[in-house]
TIMIMAR-763028 format. One line per 5 residues: their letters; for each residue x negated, y, z negated of C-alpha. Coordinates in steps of 0.2 Angstrom, whole numbers, plus 5000, padded with zeros to 4 digits. Each point is the difference from the previous one (the first is absolute). Example, Ala and Ser with C-alpha at 12.3 -4.5 7.8 and 13.67 -1.06 7.14 Angstrom:
# TIMIMAR-763028
AS) 4938 4978 4961 ~ 4994 5017 5003 .
END
This chain:
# TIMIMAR-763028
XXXXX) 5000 5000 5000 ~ 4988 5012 4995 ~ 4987 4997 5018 ~ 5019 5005 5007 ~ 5003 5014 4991 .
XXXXX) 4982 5006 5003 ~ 5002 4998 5019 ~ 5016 5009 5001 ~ 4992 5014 4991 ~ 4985 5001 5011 .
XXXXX) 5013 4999 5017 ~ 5009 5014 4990 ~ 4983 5011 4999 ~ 4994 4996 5019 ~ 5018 5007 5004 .
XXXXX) 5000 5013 4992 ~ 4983 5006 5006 ~ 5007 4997 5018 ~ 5018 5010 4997 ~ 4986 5015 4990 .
XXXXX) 4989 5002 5017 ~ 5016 5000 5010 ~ 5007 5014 4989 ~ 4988 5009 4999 ~ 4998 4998 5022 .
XXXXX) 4983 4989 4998 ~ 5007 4987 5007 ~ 5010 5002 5016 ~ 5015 4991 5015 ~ 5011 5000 4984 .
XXXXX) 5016 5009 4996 ~ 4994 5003 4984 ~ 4984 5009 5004 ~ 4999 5017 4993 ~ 5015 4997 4989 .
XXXXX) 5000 5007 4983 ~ 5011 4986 4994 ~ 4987 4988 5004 ~ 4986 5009 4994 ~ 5010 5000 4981 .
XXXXX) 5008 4981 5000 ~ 4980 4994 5006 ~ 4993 5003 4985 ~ 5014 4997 4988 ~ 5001 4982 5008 .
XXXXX) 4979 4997 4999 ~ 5003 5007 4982 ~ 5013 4988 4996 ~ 4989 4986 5008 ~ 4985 5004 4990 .
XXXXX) 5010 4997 4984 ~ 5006 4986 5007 ~ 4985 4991 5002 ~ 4991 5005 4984 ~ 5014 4994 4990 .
XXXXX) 5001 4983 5010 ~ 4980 4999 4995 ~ 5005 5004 4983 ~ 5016 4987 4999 ~ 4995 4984 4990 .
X) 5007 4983 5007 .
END
């Protein structure tokens, strides 16, 4: 459970590293470059991920 939660936190920060750069118009051919929206949710999702994974590392099983 927790290599599951760590992957799904790592997916989470790779994501929103992707949505950040597209917000913020680093990365282009998206609908989302250049959006704020983007450029706010990116790093609140990596954030999120982050946590995620240091409190899968943390979890006793």
């Amino acid at each position: 459970m927790r290599a599951l939660l760590v992957a799904l936190g790592v997916l989470m920060v790779l994501a929103g590293a992707v949505w950040t750069g597209q917000g913020l118009g680093y990365i282009g051919g998206s609908p989302m470059t250049d959006q704020t929206t983007w450029a706010i949710i990116g790093p609140l999702v990596a954030g999120l991920g982050v946590a995620l994974v240091v409190t899968a590392a943390r979890r006793r099983e």
